[in-house]
N, C-alpha and C positions, 0 to 999 in steps of 0.2 A: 328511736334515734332522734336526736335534739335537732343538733346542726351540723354543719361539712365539720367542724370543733368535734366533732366525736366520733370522726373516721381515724382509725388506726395510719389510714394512706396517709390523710391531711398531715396530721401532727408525723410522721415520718417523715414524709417530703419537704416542711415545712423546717424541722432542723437538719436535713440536709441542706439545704437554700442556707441556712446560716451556717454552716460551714463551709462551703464552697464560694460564695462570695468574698470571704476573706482571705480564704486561698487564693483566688484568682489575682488578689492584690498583691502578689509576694512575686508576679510572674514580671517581666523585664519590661519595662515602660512601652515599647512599640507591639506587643504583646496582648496588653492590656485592653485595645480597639480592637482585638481578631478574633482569635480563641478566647480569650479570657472574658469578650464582654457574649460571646456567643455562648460560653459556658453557664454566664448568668441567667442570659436570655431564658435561654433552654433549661433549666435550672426554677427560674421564677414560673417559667411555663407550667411543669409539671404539678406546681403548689395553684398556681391558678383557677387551670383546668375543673381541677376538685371542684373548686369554690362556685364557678360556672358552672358546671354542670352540675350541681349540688340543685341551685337556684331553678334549674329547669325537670326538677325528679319527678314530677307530675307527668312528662311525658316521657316515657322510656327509652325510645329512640332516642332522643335529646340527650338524657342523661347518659346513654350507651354510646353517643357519638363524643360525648366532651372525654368522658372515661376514654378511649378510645387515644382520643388527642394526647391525651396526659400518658399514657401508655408510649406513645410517639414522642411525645416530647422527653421520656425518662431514657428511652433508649436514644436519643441526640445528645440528650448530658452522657450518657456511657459512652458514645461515640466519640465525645469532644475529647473528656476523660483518658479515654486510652491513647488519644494520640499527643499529647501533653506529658503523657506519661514517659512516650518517648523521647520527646522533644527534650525534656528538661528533666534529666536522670535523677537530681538533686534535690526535685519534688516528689520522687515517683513515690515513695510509700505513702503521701498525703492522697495522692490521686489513688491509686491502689485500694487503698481502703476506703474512700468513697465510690468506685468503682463496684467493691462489693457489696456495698449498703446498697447504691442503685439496683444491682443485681436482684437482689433480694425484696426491695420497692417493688421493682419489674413484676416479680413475683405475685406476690399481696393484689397489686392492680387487677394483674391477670386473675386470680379468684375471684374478685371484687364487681368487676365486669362478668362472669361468669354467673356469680348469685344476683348480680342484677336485672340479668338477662333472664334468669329460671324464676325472678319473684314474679308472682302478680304484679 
């Protein structure tokens, strides 16, 4: 393995982060400061995480606790996700279907954290 650039999670999470940012922009101007900027937050979070805890993979713990974070932070974009979904019935298949990519992130994470945990 080279760099966090050659995790499967990174480059997933990372075009989700560009879809969702521009989504968020479509959302009603007062909107925008609430869920939509907490969408990115949490959103930008999960691509982070990687990147940090990538930096500290010499100590396992370290790297188990940012994976960890990132895991946390993908289930608050699902969280935000869903409830925008309801909020604004007129996006919901945009949310919807990142909803299930995150799902499926979720996912990957969860292994990811798991063989990190069983390597040397």
């Amino acid at each position: 393995m080279g760099t966090y650039k050659d995790l499967e999670i990174y480059s997933l999470s990372l075009e989700l982060f560009f879809k969702v940012h521009p989504l968020t922009l479509k959302l009603p101007k007062y909107e925008l400061y609430e869920l939509g900027s907490q969408l990115r937050r949490s959103s930008h979070s999960v691509v982070s995480n990687i990147v940090e805890g990538y930096g500290r993979r010499r100590y396992k713990k370290e790297y188990v606790k940012f994976l960890i974070y990132e895991h946390s932070s993908n289930d608050e974009t699902l969280n935000h996700l869903e409830k925008l979904a309801v909020l604004y019935p007129d996006l919901i298949s945009e949310f919807l279907d990142l909803k299930e990519k995150y799902n499926d992130l979720g996912k990957k994470i969860n292994r990811f954290i798991r063989f990190v945990e069983n390597s040397k």
